[in-house]
C-alpha beads as a LAMMPS data file, in Angstrom:
LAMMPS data file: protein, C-alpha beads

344 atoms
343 bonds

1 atom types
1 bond types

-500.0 500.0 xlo xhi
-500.0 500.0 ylo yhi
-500.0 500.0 zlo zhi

Masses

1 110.0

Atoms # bond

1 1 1 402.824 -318.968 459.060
2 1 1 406.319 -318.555 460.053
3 1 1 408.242 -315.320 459.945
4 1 1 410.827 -315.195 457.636
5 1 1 412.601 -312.036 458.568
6 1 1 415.666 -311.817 460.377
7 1 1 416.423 -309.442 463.734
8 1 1 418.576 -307.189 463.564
9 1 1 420.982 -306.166 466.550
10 1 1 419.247 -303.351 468.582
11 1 1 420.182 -299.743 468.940
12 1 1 420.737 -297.746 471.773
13 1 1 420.255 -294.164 471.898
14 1 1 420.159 -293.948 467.971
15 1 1 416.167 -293.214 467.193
16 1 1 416.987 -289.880 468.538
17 1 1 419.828 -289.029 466.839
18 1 1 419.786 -291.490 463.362
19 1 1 417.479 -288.844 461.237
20 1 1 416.968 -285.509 463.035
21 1 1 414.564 -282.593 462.395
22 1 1 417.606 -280.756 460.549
23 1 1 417.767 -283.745 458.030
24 1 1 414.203 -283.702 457.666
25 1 1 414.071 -279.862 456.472
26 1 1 417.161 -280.677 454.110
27 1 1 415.005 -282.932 452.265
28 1 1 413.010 -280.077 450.998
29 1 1 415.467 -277.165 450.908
30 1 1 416.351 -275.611 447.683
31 1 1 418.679 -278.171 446.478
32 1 1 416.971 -281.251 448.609
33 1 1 415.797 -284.596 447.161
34 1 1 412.172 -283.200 447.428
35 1 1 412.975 -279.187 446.716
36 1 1 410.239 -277.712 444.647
37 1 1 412.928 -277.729 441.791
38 1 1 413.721 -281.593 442.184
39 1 1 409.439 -282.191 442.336
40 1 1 408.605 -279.957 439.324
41 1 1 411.322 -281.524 437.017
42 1 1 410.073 -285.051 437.683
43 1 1 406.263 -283.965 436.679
44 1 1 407.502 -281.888 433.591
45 1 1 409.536 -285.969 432.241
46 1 1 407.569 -287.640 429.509
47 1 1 406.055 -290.409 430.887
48 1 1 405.427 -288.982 434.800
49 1 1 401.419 -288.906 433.878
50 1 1 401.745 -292.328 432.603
51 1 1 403.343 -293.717 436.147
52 1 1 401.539 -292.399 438.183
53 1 1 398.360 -293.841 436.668
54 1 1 400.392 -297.151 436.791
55 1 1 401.302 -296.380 440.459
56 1 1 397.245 -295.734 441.107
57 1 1 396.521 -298.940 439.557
58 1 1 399.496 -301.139 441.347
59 1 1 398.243 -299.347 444.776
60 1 1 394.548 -300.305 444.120
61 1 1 394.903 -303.705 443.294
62 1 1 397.233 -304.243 446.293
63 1 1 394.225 -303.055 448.562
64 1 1 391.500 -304.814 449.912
65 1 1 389.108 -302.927 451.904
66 1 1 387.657 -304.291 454.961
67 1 1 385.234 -302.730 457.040
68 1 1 386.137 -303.762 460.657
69 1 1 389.544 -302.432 459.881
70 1 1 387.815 -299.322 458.613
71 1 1 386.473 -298.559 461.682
72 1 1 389.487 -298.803 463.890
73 1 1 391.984 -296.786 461.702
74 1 1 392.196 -294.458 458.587
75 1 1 394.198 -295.120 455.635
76 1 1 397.565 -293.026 456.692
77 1 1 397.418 -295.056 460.305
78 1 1 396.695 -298.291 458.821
79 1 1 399.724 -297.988 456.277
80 1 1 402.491 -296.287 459.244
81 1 1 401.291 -298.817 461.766
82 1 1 402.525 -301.642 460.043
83 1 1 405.649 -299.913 459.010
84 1 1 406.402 -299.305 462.831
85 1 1 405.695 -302.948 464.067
86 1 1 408.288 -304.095 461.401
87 1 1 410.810 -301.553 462.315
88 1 1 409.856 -302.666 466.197
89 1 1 410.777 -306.166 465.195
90 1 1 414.382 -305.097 463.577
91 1 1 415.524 -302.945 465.838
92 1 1 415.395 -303.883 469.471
93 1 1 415.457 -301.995 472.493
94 1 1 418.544 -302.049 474.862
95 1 1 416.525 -304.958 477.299
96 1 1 416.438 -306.993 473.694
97 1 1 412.574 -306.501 473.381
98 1 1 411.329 -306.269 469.578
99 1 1 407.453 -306.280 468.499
100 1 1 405.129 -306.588 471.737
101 1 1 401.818 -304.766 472.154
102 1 1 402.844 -302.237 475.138
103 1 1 405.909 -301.073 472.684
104 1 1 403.459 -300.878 469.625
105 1 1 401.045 -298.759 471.774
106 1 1 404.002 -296.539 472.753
107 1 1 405.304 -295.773 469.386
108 1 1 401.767 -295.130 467.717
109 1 1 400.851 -292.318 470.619
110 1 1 404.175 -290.412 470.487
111 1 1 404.519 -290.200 466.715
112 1 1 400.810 -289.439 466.897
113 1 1 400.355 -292.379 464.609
114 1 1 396.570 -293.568 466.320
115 1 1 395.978 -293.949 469.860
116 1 1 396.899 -297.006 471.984
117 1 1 393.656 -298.505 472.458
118 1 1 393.935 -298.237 467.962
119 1 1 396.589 -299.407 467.954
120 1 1 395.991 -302.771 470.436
121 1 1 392.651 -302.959 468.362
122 1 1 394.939 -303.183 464.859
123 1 1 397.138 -305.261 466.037
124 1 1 394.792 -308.101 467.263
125 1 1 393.380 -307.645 463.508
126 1 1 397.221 -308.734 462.328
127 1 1 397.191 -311.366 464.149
128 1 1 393.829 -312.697 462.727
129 1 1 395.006 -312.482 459.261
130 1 1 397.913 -313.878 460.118
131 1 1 400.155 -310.667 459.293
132 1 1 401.891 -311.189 463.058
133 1 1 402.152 -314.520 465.139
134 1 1 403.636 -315.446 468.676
135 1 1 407.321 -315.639 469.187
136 1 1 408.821 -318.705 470.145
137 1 1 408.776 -319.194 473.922
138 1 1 411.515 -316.503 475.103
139 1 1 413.577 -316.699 478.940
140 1 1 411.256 -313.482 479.679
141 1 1 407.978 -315.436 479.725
142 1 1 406.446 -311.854 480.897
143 1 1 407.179 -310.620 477.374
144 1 1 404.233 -311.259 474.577
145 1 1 406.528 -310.320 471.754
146 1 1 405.196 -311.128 468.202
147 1 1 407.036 -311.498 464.962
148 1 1 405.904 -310.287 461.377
149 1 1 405.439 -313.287 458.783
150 1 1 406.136 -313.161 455.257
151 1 1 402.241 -311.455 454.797
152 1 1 403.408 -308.539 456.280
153 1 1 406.411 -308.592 454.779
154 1 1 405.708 -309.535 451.433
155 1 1 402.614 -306.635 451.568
156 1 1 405.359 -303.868 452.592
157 1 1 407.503 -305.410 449.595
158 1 1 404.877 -305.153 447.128
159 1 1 403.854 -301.710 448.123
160 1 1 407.587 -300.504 447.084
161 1 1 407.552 -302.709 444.135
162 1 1 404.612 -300.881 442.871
163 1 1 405.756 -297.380 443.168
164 1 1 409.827 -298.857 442.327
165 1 1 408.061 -300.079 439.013
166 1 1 405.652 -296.905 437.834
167 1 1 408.637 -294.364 438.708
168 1 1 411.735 -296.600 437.447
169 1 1 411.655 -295.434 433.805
170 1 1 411.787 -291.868 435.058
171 1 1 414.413 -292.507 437.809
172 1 1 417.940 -294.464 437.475
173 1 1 417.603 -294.671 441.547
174 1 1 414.250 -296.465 441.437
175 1 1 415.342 -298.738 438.315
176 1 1 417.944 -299.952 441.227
177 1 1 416.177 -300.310 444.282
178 1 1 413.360 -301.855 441.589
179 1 1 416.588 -304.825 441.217
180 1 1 417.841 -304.770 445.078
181 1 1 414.140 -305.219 446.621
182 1 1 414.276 -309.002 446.759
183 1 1 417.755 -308.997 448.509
184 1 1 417.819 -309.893 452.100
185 1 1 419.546 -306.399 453.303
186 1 1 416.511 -304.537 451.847
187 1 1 413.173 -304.367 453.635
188 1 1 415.201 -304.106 457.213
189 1 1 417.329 -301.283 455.698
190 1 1 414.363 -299.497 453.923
191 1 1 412.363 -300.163 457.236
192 1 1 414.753 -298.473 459.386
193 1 1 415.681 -295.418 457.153
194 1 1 411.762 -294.794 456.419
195 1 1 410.683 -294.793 460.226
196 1 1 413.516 -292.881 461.462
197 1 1 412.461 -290.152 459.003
198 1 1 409.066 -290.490 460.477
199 1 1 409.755 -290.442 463.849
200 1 1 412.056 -287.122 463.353
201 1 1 408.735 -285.574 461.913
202 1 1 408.488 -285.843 458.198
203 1 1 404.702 -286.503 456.974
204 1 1 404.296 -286.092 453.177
205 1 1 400.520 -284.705 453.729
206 1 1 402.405 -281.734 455.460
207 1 1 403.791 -281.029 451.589
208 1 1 400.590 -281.554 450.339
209 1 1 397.780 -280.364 452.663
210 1 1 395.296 -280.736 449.470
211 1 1 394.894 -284.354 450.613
212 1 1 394.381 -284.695 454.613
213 1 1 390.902 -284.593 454.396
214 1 1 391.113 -288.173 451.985
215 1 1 394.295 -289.293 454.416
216 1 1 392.846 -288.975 457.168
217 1 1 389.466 -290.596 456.201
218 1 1 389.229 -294.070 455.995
219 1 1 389.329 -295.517 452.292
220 1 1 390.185 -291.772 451.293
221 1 1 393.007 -292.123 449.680
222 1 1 391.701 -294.966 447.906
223 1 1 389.266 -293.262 446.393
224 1 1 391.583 -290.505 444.839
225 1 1 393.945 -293.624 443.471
226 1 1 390.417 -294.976 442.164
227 1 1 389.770 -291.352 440.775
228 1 1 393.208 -290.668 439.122
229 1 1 393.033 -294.212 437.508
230 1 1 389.790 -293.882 436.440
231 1 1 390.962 -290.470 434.475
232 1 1 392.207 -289.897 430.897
233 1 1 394.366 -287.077 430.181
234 1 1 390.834 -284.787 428.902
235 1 1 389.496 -285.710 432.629
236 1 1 392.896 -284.172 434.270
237 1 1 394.230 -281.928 431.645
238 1 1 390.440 -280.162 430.308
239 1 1 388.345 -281.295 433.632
240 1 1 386.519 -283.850 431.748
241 1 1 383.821 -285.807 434.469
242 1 1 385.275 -289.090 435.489
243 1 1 382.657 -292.109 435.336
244 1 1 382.865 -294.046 438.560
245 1 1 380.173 -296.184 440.691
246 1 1 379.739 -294.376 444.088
247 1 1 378.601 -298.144 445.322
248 1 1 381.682 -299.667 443.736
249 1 1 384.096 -297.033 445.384
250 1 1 381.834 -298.404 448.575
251 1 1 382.793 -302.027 447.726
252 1 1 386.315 -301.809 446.988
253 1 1 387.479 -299.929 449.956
254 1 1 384.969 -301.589 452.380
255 1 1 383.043 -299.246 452.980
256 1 1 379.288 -297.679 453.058
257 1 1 377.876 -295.966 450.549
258 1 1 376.966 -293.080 452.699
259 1 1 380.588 -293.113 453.601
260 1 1 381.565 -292.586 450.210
261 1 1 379.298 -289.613 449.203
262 1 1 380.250 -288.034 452.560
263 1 1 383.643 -288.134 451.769
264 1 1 383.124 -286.648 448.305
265 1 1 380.430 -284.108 449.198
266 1 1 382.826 -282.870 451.777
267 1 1 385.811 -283.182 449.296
268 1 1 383.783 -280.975 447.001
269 1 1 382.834 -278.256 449.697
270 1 1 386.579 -277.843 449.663
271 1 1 386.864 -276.971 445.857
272 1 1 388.932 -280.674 445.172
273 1 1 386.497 -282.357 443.061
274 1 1 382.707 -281.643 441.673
275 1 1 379.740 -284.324 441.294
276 1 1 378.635 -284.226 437.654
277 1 1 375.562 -286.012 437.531
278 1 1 374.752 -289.174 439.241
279 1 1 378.053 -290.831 438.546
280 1 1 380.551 -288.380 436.890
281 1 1 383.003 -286.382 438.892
282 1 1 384.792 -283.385 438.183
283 1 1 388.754 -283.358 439.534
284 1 1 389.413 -279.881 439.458
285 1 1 392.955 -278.167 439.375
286 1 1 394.085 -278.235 442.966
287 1 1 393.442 -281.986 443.702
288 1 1 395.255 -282.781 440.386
289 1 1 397.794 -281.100 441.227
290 1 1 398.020 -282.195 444.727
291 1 1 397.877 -285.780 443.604
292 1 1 400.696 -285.361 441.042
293 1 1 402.792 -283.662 443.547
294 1 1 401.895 -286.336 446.087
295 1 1 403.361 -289.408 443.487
296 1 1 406.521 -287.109 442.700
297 1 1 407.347 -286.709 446.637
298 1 1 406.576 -290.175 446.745
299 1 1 408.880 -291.399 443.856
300 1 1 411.592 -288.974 444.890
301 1 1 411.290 -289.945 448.918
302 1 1 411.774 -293.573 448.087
303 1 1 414.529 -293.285 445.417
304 1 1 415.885 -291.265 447.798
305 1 1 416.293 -293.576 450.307
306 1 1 417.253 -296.659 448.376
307 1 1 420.425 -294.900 446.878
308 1 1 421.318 -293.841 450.332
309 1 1 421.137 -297.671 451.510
310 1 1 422.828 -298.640 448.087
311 1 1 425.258 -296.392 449.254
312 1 1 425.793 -297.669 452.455
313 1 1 426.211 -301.532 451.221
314 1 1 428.957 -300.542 448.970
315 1 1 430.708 -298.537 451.385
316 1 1 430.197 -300.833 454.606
317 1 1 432.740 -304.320 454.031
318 1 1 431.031 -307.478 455.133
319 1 1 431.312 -308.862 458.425
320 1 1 433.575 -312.058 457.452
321 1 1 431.321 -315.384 457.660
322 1 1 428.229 -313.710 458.337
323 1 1 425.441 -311.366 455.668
324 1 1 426.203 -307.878 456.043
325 1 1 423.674 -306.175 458.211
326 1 1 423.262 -302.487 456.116
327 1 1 424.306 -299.719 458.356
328 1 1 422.154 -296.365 459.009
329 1 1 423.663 -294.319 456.647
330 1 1 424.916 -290.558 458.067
331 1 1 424.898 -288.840 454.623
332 1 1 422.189 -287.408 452.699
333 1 1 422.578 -287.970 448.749
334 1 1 421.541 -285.021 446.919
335 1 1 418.731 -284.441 444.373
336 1 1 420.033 -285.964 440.821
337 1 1 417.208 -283.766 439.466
338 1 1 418.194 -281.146 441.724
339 1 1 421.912 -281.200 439.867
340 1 1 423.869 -281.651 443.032
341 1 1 426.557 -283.927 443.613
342 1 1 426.128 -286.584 446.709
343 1 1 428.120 -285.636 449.726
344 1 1 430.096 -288.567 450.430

Bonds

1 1 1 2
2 1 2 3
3 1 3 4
4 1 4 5
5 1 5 6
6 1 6 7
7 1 7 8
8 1 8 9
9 1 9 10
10 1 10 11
11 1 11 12
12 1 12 13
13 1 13 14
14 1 14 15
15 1 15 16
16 1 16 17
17 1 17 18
18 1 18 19
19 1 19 20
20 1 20 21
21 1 21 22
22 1 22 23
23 1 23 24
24 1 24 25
25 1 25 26
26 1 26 27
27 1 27 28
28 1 28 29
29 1 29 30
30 1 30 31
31 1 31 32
32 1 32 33
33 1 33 34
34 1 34 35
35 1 35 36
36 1 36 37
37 1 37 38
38 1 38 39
39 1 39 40
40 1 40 41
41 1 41 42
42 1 42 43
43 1 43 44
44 1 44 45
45 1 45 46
46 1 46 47
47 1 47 48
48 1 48 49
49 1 49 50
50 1 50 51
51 1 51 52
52 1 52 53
53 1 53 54
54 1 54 55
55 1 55 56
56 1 56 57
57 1 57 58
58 1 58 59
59 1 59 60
60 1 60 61
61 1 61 62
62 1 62 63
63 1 63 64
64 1 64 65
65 1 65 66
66 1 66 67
67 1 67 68
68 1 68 69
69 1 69 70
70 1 70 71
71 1 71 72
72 1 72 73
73 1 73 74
74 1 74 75
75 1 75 76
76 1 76 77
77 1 77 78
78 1 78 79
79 1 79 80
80 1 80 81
81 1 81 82
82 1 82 83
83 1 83 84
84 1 84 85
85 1 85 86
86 1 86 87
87 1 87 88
88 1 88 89
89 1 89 90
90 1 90 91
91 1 91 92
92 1 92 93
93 1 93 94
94 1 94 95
95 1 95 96
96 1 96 97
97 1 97 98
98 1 98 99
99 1 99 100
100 1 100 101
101 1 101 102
102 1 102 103
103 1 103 104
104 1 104 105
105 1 105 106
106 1 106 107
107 1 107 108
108 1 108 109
109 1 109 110
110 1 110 111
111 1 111 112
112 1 112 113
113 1 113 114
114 1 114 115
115 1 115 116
116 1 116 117
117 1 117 118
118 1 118 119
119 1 119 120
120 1 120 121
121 1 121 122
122 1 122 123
123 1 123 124
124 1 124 125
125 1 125 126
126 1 126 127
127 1 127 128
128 1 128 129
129 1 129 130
130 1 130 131
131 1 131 132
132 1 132 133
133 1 133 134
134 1 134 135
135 1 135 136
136 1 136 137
137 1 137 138
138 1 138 139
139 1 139 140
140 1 140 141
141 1 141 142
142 1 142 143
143 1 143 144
144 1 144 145
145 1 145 146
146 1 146 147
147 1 147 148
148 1 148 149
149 1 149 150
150 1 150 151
151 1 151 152
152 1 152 153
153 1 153 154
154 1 154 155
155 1 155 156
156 1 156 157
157 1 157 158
158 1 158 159
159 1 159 160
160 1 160 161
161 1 161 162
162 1 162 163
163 1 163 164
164 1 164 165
165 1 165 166
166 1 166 167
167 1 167 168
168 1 168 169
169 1 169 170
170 1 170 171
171 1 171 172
172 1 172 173
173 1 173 174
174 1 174 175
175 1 175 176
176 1 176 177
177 1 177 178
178 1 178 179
179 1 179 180
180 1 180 181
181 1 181 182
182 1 182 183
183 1 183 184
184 1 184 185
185 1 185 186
186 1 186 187
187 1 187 188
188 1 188 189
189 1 189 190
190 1 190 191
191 1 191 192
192 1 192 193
193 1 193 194
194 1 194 195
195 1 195 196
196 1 196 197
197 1 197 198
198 1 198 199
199 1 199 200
200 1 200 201
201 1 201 202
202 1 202 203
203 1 203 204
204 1 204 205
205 1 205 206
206 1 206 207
207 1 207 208
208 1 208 209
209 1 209 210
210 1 210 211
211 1 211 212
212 1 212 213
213 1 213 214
214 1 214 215
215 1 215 216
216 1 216 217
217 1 217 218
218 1 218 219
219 1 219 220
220 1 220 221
221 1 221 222
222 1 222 223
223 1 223 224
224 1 224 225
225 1 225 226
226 1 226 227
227 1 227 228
228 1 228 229
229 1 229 230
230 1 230 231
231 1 231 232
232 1 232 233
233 1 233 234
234 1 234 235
235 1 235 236
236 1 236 237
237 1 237 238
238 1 238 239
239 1 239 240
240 1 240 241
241 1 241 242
242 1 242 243
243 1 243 244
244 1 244 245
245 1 245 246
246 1 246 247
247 1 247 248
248 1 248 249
249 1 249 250
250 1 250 251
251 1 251 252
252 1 252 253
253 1 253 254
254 1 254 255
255 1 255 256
256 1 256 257
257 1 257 258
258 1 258 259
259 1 259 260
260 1 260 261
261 1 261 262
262 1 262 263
263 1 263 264
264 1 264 265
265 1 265 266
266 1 266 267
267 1 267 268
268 1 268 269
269 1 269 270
270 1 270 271
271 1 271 272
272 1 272 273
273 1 273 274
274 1 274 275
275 1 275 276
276 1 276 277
277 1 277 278
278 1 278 279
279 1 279 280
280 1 280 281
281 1 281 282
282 1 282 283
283 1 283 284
284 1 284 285
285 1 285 286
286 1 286 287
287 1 287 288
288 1 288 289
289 1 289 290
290 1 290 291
291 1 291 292
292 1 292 293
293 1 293 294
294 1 294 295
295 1 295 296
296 1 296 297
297 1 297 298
298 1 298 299
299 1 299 300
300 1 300 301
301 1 301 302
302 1 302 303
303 1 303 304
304 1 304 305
305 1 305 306
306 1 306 307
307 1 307 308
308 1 308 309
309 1 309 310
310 1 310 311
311 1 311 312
312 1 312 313
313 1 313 314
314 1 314 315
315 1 315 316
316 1 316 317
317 1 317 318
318 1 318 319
319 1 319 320
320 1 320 321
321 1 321 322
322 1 322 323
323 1 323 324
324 1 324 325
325 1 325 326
326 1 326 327
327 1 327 328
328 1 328 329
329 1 329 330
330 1 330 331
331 1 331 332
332 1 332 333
333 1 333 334
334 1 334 335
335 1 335 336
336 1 336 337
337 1 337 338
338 1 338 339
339 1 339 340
340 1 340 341
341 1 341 342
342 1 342 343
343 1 343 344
C-alpha cells in the first residue's frame, strides 16, 4: 500500500519556537479558545448533549480493539503516537530525515508519549497492518525511514471527521474544517499545528483530571465513549443505571474481562461511576461532567485550530506553479464563544 501523502520541506529550529508554553496557557485564559467561559457556553447550546453522543458513537465505531496492541500501549499513547510519526514524516529534520524508528523513539520519550522500547514495539505493529511501509531506496542506505500510507492517513482523517461532524451544527469553525478536510493542505497543516501544541505541553487530561485513570488504561477511554453512548438523558441527567455487557465492553476494546471490571471497580473507588447490579452502571456527576467538558475542549481545540489554518491559506499567496504548502500560522484566533475578535 503506497503512501499517498506528500513531504513537506523541513524546519529548522521551529519545534521550539512554532507553539510555546505562553501560547499554550493563552488557550485557556479568560478570553482563550478553551477559557471556562468559551467551554461552558458550548455545553449550555441546544444540541451539545446530542453531539457528543454522536461523537461517542463516530469514535466507537472507528475503533477496533486488539489485544497485542493493548498490551504495548494505552489508549492516549496509541492515539499521540501515530499523530507524531505523521508529523515526523511532514516535517523533516535539517539532515532531510522524516519517519525512521530512532527519531520515533526520540520523540515518544521526550514528550513522555511511551517509552522507546513502546514505541519500537508500536511501530513494528504499523507496519504489520500496513499503517507504515519502507521508503523507496534513499542515497543514505543507513537510514530505515518509513512512510505513512493512506491507512494511517485516512484513520487520522476519519477521527477529525467524526468530531468535525457531531460539533459542526454547534460551531461555524467546525462546519468549515468539516468542508476543507478532504483538501490536500489539510491533514499536513492540522498535523503540524496539533503536535506543536503537544510538544509545547498541552494535554487535555490536564483540564480534565476526572479521566486519567480511563486515559491512561488501555481500552479506558473506550469504555466511557461506550458508557456515554449507551446513556439516555434520565441515565446522565437523574443517574439512571446504564445497561451494558461487561464481556462485550471486553470484546470491543480487546480486552479481558477481568480487565474490564478492574477498570470499573477502580473507576468506582474513585466516586466516577457505580455498579448497579450485574450489568447496570451508575455515571455519577463528576464523570458526566468530566466527559462533557472533555468533548467541549475537544470541539473547541480542533475548531480552533482549523480556523487558524483557514486563516493562514487565505492570507499566505500560492507559490506560482506549485500547491501551496499552508504555513505555521503565528496568531492565535480568539474564542467566537468567548466574544473576542481574532488578532490578525
Amino acid at each position: 500500500m503506497s503512501s499517498t501523502v506528500e513531504i513537506q520541506s523541513h524546519r529548522t529550529g521551529e519545534r521550539a519556537s512554532a507553539c510555546s508554553a505562553a501560547r499554550v496557557a493563552d488557550l485557556t485564559s479568560a478570553h482563550g479558545p478553551l477559557s471556562a467561559t468559551a467551554r461552558a457556553s458550548l455545553r449550555a447550546r441546544h444540541g451539545f448533549t446530542a453531539a457528543v453522543r454522536k461523537a461517542a458513537l463516530g469514535q466507537l465505531d472507528l475503533h477496533h480493539g486488539n489485544r497485542l496492541l493493548n498490551l504495548i500501549v494505552n489508549d492516549r499513547g496509541r492515539f499521540l503516537v501515530g499523530l507524531l510519526a505523521l508529523d515526523l514524516h511532514f516535517n523533516r529534520d535539517v539532515g532531510g530525515a522524516g519517519l525512521t524508528p530512532g527519531r520515533l523513539r526520540q520523540r515518544c520519550a521526550h514528550t513522555g508519549t511511551c517509552s522507546p522500547t513502546r514505541a519500537s514495539a508500536l511501530l513494528a505493529l504499523m507496519r504489520l497492518g500496513e499503517f507504515v511501509r519502507t521508503a523507496p531506496a534513499a542515497q543514505d542506505r543507513r537510514r530505515r525511514e518509513l512512510v505513512p500510507t493512506e491507512r494511517l492517513l485516512g484513520a487520522q482523517r476519519e477521527r477529525w471527521r467524526c468530531q468535525f461532524e457531531a460539533a459542526a451544527p454547534l460551531l461555524p469553525e467546525a462546519a468549515l474544517a468539516l468542508a476543507a478536510l478532504d483538501e490536500p493542505h489539510f491533514v499536513p497543516a492540522m498535523v503540524r499545528r496539533l503536535s506543536d501544541y503537544y510538544d509545547a505541553g498541552f494535554r487535555v487530561l490536564d483540564l480534565v483530571p476526572a479521566l486519567r485513570l480511563f486515559g491512561e488504561r488501555s481500552g479506558g477511554m473506550f469504555i466511557v465513549l461506550a458508557l456515554i453512548a449507551a446513556a439516555d438523558e434520565d441515565a446522565i441527567v437523574r443517574g439512571a443505571p446504564v445497561s451494558v455487557s461487561i464481556s462485550e465492553l471486553a470484546r470491543r476494546i480487546g480486552a479481558s474481562r477481568t480487565h474490564v471490571i478492574k477498570l470499573i471497580n477502580d473507576a468506582a473507588a474513585e466516586g466516577l461511576l457505580e455498579r448497579a447490579g450485574a450489568q447496570g452502571i451508575i455515571l455519577k456527576p463528576r464523570l458526566s461532567d468530566a466527559v462533557h467538558d472533555f468533548f467541549a475542549i475537544g470541539f473547541l481545540f480542533l475548531a480552533h485550530c482549523a480556523e487558524a489554518i483557514r486563516a493562514a491559506a487565505q492570507e499566505a499567496p500560492s507559490p506560482v506553479g506549485s500547491e501551496a504548502v499552508v504555513p505555521q500560522a503565528q496568531v492565535m484566533p480568539a474564542s467566537r464563544l468567548a466574544g473576542e475578535t481574532a488578532a490578525r
